[in-house]
LOVOGU-204450 format. One record per residue (C-alpha): residue number from 0; x, y, z. Coordinates in pm, 1 decimal. Layout:
SITE    i         X         Y         Z
SITE  NUM         X         Y         Z
...
***
This chain:
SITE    i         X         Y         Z
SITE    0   19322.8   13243.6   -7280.1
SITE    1   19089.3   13399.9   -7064.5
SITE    2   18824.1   13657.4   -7202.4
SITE    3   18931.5   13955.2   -7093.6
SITE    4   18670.4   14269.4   -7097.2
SITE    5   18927.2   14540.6   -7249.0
SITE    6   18842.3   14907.8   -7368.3
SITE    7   18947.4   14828.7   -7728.8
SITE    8   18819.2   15270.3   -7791.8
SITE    9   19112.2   15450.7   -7923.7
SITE   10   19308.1   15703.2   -7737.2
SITE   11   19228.9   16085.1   -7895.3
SITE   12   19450.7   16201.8   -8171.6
SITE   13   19721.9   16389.2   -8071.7
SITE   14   19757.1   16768.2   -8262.9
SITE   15   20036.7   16773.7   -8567.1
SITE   16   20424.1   16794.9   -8501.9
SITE   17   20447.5   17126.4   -8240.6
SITE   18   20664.4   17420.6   -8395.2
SITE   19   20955.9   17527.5   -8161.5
SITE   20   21074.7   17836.6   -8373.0
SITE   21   21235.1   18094.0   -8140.0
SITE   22   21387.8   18415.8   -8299.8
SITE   23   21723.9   18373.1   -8479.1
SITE   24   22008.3   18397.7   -8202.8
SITE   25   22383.0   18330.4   -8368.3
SITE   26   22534.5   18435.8   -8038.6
SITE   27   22379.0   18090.2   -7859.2
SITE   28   22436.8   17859.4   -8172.9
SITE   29   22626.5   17534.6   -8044.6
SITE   30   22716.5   17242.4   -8187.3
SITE   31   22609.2   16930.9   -8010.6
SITE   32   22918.6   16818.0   -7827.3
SITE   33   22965.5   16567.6   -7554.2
SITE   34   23046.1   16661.9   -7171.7
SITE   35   23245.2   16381.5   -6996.9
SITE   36   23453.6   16346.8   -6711.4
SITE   37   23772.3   16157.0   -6788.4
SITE   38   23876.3   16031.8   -7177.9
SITE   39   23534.1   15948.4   -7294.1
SITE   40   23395.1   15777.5   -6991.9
SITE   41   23089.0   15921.1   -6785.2
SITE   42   23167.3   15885.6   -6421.1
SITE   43   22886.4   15825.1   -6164.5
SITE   44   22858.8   15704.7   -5776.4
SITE   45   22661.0   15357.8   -5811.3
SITE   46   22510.3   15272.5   -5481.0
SITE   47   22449.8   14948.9   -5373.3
SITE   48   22316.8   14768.0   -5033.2
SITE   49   22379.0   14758.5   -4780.5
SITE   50   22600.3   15088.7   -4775.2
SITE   51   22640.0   15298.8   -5134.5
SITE   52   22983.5   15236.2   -5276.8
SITE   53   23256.9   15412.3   -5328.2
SITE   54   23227.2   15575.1   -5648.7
SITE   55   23353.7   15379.8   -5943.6
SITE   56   23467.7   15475.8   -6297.5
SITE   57   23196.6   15314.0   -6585.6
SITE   58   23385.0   15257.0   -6860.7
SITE   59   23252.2   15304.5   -7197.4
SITE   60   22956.3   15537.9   -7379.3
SITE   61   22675.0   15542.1   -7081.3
SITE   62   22519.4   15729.2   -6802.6
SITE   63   22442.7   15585.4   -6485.5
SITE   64   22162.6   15802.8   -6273.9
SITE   65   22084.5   15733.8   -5910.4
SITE   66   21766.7   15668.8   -5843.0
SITE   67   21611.5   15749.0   -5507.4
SITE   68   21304.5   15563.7   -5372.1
SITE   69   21099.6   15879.2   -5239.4
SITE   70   20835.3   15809.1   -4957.3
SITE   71   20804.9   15473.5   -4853.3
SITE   72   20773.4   15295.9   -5222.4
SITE   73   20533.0   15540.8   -5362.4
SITE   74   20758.2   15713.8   -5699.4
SITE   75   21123.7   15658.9   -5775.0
SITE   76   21302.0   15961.3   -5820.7
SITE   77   21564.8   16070.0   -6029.3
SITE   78   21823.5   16385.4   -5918.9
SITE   79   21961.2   16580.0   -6256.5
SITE   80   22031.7   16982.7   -6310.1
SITE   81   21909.6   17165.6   -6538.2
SITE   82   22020.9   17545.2   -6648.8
SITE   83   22329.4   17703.2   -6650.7
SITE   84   22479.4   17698.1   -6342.3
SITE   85   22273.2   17384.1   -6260.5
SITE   86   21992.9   17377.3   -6046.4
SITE   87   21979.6   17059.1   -5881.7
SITE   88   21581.5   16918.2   -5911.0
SITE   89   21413.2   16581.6   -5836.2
SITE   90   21179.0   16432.4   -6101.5
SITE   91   20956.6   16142.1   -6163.1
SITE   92   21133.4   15816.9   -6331.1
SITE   93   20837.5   15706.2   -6530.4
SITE   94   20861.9   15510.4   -6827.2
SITE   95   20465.9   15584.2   -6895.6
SITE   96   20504.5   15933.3   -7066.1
SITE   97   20788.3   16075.9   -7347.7
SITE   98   20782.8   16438.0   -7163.5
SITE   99   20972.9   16585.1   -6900.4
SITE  100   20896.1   16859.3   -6740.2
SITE  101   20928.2   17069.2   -6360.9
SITE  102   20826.3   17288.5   -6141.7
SITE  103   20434.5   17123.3   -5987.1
SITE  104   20214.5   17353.9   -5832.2
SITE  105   20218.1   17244.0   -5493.9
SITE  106   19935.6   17479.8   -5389.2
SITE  107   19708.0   17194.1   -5591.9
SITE  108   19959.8   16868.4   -5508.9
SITE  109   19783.1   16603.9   -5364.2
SITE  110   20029.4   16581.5   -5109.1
SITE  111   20156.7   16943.7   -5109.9
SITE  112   20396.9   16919.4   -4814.2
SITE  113   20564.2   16670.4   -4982.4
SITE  114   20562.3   16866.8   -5304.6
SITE  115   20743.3   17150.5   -5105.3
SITE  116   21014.9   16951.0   -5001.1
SITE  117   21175.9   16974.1   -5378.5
SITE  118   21350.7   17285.2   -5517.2
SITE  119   21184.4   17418.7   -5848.0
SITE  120   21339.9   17555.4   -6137.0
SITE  121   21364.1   17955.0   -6110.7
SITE  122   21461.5   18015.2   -6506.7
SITE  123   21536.7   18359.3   -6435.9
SITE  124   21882.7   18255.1   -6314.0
SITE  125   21969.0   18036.9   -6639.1
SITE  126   22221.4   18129.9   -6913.0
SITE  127   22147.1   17881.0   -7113.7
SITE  128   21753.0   17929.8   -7119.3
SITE  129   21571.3   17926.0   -7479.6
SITE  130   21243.4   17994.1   -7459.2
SITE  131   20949.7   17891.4   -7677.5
SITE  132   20591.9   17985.4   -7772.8
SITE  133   20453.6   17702.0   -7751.0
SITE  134   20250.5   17536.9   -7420.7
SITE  135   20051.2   17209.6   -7354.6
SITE  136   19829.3   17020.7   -7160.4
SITE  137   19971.5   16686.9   -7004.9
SITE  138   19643.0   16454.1   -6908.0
SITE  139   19792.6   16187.7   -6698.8
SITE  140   19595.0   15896.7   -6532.1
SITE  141   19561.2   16095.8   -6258.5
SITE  142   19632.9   16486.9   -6235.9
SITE  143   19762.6   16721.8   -6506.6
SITE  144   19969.0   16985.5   -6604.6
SITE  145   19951.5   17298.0   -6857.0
SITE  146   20350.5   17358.8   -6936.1
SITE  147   20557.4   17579.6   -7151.3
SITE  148   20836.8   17457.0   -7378.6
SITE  149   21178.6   17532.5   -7350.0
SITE  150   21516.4   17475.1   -7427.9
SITE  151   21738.0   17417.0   -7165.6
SITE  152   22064.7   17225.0   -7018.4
SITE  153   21991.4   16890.5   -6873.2
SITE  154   22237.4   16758.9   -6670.7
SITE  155   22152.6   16359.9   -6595.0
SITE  156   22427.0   16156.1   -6405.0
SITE  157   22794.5   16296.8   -6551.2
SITE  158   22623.2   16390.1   -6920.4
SITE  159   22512.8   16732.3   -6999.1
SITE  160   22278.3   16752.7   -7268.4
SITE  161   22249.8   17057.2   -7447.2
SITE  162   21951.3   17239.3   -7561.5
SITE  163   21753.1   16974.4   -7496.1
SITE  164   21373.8   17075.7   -7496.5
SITE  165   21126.4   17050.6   -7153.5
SITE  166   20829.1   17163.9   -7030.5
SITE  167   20814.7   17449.7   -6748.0
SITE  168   20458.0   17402.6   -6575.0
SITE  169   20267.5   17702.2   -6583.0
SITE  170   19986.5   17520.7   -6353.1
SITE  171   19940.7   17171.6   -6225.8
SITE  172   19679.2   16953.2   -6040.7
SITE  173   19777.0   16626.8   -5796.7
SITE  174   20086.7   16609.0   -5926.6
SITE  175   20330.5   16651.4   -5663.4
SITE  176   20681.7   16646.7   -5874.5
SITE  177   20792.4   16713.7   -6215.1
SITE  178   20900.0   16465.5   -6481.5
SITE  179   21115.4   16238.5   -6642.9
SITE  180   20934.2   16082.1   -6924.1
SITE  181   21132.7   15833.7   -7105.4
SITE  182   20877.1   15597.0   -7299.7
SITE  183   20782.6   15582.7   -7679.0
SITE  184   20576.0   15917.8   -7861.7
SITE  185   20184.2   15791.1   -7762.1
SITE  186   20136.9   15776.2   -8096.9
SITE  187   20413.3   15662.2   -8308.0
SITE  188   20574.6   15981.8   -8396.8
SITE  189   20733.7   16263.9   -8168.8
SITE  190   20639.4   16590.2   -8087.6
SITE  191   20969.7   16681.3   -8068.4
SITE  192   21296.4   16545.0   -7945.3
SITE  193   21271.0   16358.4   -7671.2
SITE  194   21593.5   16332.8   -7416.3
SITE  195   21683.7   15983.3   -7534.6
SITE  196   21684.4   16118.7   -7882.7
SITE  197   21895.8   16415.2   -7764.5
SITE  198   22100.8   16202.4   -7626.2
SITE  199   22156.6   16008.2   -7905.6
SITE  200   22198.6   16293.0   -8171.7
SITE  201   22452.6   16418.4   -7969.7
SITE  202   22604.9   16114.7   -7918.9
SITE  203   22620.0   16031.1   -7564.2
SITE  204   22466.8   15692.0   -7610.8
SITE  205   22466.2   15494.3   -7911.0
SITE  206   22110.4   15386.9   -7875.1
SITE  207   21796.0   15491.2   -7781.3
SITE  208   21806.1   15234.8   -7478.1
SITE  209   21831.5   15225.1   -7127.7
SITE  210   21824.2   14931.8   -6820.4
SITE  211   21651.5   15026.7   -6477.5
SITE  212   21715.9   14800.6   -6161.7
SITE  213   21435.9   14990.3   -5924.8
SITE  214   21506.0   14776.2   -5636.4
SITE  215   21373.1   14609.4   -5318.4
SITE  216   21182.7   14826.2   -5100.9
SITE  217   21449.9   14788.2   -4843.7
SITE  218   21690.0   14942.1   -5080.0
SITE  219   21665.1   15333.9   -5088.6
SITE  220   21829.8   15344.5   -5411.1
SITE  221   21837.4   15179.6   -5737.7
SITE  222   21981.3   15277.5   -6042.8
SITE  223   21942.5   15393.9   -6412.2
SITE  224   22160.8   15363.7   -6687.5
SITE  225   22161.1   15512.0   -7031.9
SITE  226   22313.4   15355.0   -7265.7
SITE  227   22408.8   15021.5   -7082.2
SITE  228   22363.5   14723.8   -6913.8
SITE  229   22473.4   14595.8   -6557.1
SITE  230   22512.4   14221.9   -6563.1
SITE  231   22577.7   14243.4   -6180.2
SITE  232   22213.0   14349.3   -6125.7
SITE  233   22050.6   14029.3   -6246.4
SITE  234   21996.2   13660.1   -6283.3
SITE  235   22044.4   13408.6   -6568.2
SITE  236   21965.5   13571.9   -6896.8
SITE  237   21793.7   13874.3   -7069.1
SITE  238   21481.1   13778.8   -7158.3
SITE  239   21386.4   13932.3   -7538.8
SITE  240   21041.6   14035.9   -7576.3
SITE  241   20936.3   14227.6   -7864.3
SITE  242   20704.4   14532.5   -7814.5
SITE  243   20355.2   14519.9   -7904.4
SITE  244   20266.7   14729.6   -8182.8
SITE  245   20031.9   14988.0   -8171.4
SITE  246   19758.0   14826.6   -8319.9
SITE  247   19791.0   14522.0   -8091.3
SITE  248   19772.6   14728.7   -7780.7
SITE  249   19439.5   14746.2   -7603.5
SITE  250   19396.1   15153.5   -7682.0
SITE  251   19603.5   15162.2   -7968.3
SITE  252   19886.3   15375.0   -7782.7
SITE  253   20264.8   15327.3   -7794.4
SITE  254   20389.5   15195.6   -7451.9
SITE  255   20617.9   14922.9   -7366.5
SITE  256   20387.3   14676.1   -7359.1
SITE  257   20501.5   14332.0   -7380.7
SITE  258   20251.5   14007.1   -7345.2
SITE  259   20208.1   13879.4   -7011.5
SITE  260   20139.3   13493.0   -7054.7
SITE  261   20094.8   13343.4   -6736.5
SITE  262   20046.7   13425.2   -6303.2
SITE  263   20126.7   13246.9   -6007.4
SITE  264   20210.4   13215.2   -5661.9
SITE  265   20478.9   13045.9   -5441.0
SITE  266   20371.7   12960.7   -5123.8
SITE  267   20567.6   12947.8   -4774.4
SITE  268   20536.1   12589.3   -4780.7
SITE  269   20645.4   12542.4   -5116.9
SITE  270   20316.9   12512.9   -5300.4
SITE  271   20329.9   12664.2   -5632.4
SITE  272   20018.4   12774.0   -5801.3
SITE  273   19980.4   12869.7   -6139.2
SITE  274   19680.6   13001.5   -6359.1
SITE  275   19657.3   12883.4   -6714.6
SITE  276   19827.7   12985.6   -7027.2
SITE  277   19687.2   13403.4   -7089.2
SITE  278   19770.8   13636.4   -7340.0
SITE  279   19719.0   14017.7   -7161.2
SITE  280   19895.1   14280.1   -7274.6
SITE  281   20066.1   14497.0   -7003.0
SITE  282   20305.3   14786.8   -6993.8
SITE  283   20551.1   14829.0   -6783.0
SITE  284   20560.0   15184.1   -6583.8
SITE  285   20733.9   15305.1   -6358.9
SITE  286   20507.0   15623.9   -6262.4
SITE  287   20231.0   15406.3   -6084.3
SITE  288   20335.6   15268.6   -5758.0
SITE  289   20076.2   14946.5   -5780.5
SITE  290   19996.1   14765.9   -6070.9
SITE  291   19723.2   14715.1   -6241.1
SITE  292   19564.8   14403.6   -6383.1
SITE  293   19248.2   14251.3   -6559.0
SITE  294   18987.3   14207.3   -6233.0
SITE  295   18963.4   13817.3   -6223.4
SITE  296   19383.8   13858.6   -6139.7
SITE  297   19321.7   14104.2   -5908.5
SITE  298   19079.5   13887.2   -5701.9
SITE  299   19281.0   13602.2   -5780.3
SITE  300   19547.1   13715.8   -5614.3
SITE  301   19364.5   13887.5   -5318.5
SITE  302   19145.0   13522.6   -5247.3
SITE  303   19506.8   13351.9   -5226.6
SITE  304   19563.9   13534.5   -4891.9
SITE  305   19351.9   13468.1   -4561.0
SITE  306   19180.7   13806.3   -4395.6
SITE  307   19193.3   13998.8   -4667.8
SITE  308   18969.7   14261.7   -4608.5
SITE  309   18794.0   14489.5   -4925.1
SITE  310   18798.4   14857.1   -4915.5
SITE  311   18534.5   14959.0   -5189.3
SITE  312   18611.7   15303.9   -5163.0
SITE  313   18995.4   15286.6   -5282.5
SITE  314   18962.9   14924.0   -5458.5
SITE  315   19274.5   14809.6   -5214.6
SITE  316   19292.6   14462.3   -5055.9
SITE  317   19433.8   14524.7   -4686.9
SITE  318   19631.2   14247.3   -4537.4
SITE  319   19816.4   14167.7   -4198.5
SITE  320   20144.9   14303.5   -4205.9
SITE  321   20293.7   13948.9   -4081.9
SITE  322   20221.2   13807.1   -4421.3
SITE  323   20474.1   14066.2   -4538.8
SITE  324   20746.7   13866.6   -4405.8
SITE  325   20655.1   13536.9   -4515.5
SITE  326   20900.7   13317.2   -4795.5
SITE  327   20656.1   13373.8   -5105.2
SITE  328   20658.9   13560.1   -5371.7
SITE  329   20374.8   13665.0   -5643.5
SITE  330   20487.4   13541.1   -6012.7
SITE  331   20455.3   13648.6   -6312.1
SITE  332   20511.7   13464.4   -6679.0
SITE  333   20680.3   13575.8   -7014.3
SITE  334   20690.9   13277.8   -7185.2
SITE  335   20982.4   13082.4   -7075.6
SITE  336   21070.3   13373.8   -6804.8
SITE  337   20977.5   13356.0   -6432.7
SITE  338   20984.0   13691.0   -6257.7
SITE  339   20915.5   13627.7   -5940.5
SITE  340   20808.8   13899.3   -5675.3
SITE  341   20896.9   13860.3   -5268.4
SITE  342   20539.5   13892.4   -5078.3
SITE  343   20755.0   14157.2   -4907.1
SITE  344   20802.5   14350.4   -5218.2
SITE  345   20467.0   14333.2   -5352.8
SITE  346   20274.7   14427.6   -5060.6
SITE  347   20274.5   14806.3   -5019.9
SITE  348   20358.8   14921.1   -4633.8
SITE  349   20178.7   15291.2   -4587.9
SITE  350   20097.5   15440.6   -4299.4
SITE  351   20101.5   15172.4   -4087.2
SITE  352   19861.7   14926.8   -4330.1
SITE  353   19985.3   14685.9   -4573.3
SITE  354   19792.2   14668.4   -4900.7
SITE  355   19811.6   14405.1   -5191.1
SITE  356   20027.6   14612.1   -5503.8
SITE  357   19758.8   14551.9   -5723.6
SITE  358   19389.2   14734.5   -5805.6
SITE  359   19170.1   14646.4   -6065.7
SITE  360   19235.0   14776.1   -6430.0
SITE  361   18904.5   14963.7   -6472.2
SITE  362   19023.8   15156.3   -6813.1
SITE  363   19179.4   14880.3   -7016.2
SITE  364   19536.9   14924.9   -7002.9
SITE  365   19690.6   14640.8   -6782.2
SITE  366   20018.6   14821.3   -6644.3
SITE  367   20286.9   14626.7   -6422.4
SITE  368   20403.2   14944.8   -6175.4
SITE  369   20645.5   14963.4   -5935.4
SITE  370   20532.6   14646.8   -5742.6
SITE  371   20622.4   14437.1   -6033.4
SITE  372   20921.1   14650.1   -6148.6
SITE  373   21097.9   14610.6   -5812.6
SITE  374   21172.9   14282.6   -5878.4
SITE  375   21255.9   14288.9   -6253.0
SITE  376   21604.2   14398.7   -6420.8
SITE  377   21474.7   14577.1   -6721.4
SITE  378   21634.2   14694.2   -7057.6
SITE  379   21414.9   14912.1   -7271.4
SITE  380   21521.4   14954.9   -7631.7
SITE  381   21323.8   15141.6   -7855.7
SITE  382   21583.4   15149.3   -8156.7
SITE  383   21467.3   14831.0   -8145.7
SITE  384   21114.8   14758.4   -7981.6
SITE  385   21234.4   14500.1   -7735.1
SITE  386   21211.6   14480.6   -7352.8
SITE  387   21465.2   14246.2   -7213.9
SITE  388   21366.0   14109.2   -6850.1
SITE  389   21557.4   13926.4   -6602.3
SITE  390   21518.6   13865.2   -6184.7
SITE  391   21694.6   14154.1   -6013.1
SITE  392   22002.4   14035.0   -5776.5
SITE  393   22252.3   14253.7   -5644.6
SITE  394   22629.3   14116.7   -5686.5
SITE  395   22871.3   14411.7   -5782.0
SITE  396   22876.6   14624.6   -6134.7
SITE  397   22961.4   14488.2   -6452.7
SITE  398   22826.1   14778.3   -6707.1
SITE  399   22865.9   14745.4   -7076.8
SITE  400   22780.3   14955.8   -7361.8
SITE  401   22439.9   14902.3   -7563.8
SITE  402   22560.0   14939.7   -7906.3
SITE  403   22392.0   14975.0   -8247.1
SITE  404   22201.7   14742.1   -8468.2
SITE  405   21917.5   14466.3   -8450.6
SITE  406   22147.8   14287.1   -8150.9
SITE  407   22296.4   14620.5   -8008.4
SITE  408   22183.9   14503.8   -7615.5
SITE  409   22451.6   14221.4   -7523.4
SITE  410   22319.5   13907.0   -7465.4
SITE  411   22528.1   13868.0   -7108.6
SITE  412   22402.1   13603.3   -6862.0
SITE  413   22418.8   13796.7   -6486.8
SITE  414   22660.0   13725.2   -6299.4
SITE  415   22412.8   13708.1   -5987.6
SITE  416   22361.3   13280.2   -5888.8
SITE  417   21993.8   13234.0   -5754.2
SITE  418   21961.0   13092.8   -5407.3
SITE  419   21974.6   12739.1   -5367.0
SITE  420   21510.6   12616.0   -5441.8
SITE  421   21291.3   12529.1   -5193.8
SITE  422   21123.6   12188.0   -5219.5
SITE  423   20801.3   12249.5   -5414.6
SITE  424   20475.9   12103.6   -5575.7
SITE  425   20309.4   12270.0   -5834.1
SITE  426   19983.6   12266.0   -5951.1
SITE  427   19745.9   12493.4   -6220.0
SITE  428   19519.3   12564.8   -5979.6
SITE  429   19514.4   12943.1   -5975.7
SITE  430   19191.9   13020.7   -6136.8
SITE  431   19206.2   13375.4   -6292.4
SITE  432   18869.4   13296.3   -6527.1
SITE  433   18595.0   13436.2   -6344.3
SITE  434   18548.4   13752.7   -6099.7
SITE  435   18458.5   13650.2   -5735.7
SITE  436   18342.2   13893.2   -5434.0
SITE  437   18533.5   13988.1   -5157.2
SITE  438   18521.6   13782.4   -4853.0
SITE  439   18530.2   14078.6   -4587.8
SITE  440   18525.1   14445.5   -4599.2
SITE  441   18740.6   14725.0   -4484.3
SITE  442   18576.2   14934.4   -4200.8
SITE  443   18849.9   15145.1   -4090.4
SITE  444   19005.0   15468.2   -4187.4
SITE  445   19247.8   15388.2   -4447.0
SITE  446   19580.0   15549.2   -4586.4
SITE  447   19529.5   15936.4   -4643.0
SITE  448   19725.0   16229.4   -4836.1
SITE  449   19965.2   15926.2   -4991.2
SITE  450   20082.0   15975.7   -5386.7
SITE  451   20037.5   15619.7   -5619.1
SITE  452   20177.5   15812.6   -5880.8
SITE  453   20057.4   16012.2   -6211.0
SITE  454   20013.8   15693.7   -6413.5
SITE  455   20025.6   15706.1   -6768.8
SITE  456   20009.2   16015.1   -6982.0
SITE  457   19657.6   16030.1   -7176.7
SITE  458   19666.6   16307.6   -7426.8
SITE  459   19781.8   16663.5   -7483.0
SITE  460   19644.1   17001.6   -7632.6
SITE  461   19911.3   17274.5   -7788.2
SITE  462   19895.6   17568.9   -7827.5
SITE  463   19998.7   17929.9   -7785.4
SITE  464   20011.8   18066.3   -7469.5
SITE  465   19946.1   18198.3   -7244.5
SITE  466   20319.3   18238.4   -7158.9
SITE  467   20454.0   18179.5   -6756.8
SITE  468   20841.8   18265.5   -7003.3
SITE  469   20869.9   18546.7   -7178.0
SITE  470   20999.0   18370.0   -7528.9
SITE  471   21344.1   18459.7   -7628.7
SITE  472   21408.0   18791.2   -7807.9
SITE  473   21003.4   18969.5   -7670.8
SITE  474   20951.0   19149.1   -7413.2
SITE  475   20568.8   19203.7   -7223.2
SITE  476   20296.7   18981.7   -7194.8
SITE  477   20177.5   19023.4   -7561.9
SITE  478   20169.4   18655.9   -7634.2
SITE  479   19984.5   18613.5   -7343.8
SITE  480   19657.7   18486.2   -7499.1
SITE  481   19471.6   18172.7   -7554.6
SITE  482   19143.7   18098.9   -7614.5
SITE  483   19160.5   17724.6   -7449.8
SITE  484   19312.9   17843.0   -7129.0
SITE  485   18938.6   17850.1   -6972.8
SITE  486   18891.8   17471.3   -6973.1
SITE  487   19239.7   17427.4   -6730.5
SITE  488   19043.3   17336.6   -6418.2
SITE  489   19075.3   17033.7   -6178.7
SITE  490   18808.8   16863.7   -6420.0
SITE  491   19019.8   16835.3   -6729.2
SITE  492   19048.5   16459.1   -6729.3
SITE  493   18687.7   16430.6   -6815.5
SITE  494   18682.8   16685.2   -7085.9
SITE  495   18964.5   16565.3   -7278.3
SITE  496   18965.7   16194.8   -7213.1
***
């Protein structure tokens, strides 16, 4: 194992359980039910390359979302409506925060144009609106956002969940779309309920699981099921891995991390290089467009390609775009699972450059991002704490139910056959021990006004106010006061980190 330098500090302490009282309303009192289209079957288009397919009935309890690759590999995307008549909004897939919530400020986007391309939430023009007292502050690897609880309609691929509690922002900074936060509580116990636990209670899925097939970056569209599995979306078997627990991980917070044992590379000519046997912990999220790993990787990797050239102001390796099209792939090690990612998919095409996915991990939390993910067939099941991992093919639909229990993800081999190997020779000759300099540097003008994505949420602050929704049941702006509401500048990270 290789001594890795991790920040071993804890993450801050998150305030108590958040109160979401509202004043009594018998007139709005439902019963969860569920919403489905057909005799208890959720129906969704699944789109596939090279064309999206006709759409298809899913049989059984589970939700299949489309998920859009939005500007050039940089987020994933998810479409859903929320409010009553639905107002159709595009958020953030990212498996590195529990919350979801809408409406970014553009004015302070880091890419605002882009921001303004997406319809926000107006919540004046809901029915179904709840609102509550109670606000927070979202600290996110990069850019935050104050928000405003309420309960609202969520409508995510053919399920509506009802009163399902989100964040309206009130003010954000370089965050340039709202979010769908589907990983654990950061620390062990909710807030509140989350929309997989929503969606459980009211029974739309039976577990508190979901798979994600991202896709290649030649495919604009991926998918995301609730609830299910597609065995035509990958290769071989589902790799179990447990979850590491919170005490294991390297800043004590819940995420899906999972022990990362082993890196490699396959060569165009067949050579196959492999570092020795590791033990990092990384977590798999879907909010950062590159990954993430401990330096000696990074440079490890980046030495493995001629020309690279250094850019010390961003930390990117830059790369000629021909390599992008070379047979290789970058490869990673669970254990007894290979995933292995195409050069194609792992270098990041912006602007005209092409960039090695991968920058140092500065602030001790190794995270595989989308560069990693495209290539992986993921199940997340937190019922359970496993992650379930398998190479991502493309060879129809075959979706079955997650069900309930210690085994409730079925153990089905894909139904995707790999291509036929390439002759190879292998060796353990990727040396990931020690850090080593960069053999040229970057003199040009490099990628500008591009999104890598919020990465993962840091901590929170309630409170009370002040209020952008007038809570259910007032009327005027007397809740409107808060002493904190002062510190909400652009420098929040380093006050509350």
């Amino acid at each position: 194992m290789i001594p890795l330098a991790l920040l071993l500090s804890a993450a801050p302490v998150l305030s108590s359980a958040l109160d979401f009282s509202t004043p009594a309303d018998s007139s709005k009192s439902q019963s969860p039910s569920l919403v489905t289209r057909g005799e208890g079957f959720i129906r969704s288009p699944l789109n596939v390359l090279p064309n999206p397919s006709p759409p298809k009935l899913i049989k059984g309890r589970q939700n299949e979302v489309t998920i859009q690759n939005q500007f050039t590999g940089t987020r994933y995307g998810v479409d859903i409506e929320v409010g009553t008549p639905g107002q159709k909004l595009t958020l953030i897939l990212d498996t590195g925060s529990p919350d979801t919530w809408v409406n970014p400020t553009c004015d302070t986007a880091n890419v605002p144009d882009d921001c303004r391309q997406f319809p926000a939430y107006d919540w004046r023009k809901s029915s179904s609106l709840n609102a509550t007292r109670v606000t927070d502050i979202l600290v996110y690897g990069k850019g935050n956002a104050t928000i405003q609880y309420v309960r609202e309609s969520v409508k995510i691929g053919g399920a509506t969940v009802k009163k399902q509690v989100i964040g309206v922002a009130i003010e954000s900074h370089d965050i340039p779309m709202g979010i769908l936060g589907l990983s654990p509580p950061l620390r062990g116990v909710n807030e509140y309920p989350y929309i997989l636990d929503t969606m459980k209670d009211q029974k739309l899925i039976n577990s508190r699981a979901f798979s994600m097939d991202l896709r290649t970056v030649d495919s604009p569209e991926g998918a995301l099921i609730f609830g299910g599995v597609d065995s035509g979306k990958y290769i071989g078997s589902l790799a179990k891995l447990p979850m590491l627990a919170r005490n294991e991980t390297p800043r004590g917070a819940d995420r899906y991390y999972v022990t990362m044992t082993g890196v490699g590379l396959t060569y165009p000519d067949g050579l196959v290089e492999r570092s020795q046997e590791l033990e990092v912990p990384v977590f798999l999220d879907s909010g950062g467009t590159l990954s993430r790993l401990p330096r000696p990787i990074y440079q490890a990797f980046a030495s493995s390609f001629s020309d690279t050239q250094y850019d010390p102001s961003s930390g990117f390796y830059f790369l000629d775009c021909d390599v992008a099209d070379l047979e290789g792939s970058i490869d990673f090690y669970f254990g007894n699972k290979m995933i292995s990612v195409p050069f194609n998919d792992f270098i990041w095409h912006v602007q005209g450059y092409c960039v090695l996915g991968v920058l140092p991990d500065d602030d001790g939390e190794p995270v595989l991002g989308d560069t990693f993910l495209r290539a992986a067939y993921v199940v997340f099941d937190q019922d359970n704490r496993n992650l379930h991992l398998a190479q991502a093919a493309n060879c129809g639909s075959n979706i079955v139910a997650i069900s309930t229990g210690a085994d409730a993800v079925p153990s089905m081999t894909g139904r995707c056959t790999a291509p036929p190997p390439r002759p190879t020779s292998g060796n353990n000759n990727l040396d990931v021990t020690a850090e080593r300099g960069p053999t040229a540097t970057f003199t040009g003008i490099g990628p500008t006004g591009v999104d890598i994505g919020p990465g993962p949420v840091a901590t929170r602050v309630s409170g009370t106010g002040p209020l952008g929704i007038v809570p259910t049941g007032q009327s005027g702006a007397g809740a409107i006061r808060i002493k904190w509401w002062t510190i909400v500048t652009a420098g929040i990270v380093s006050l509350l980190i």
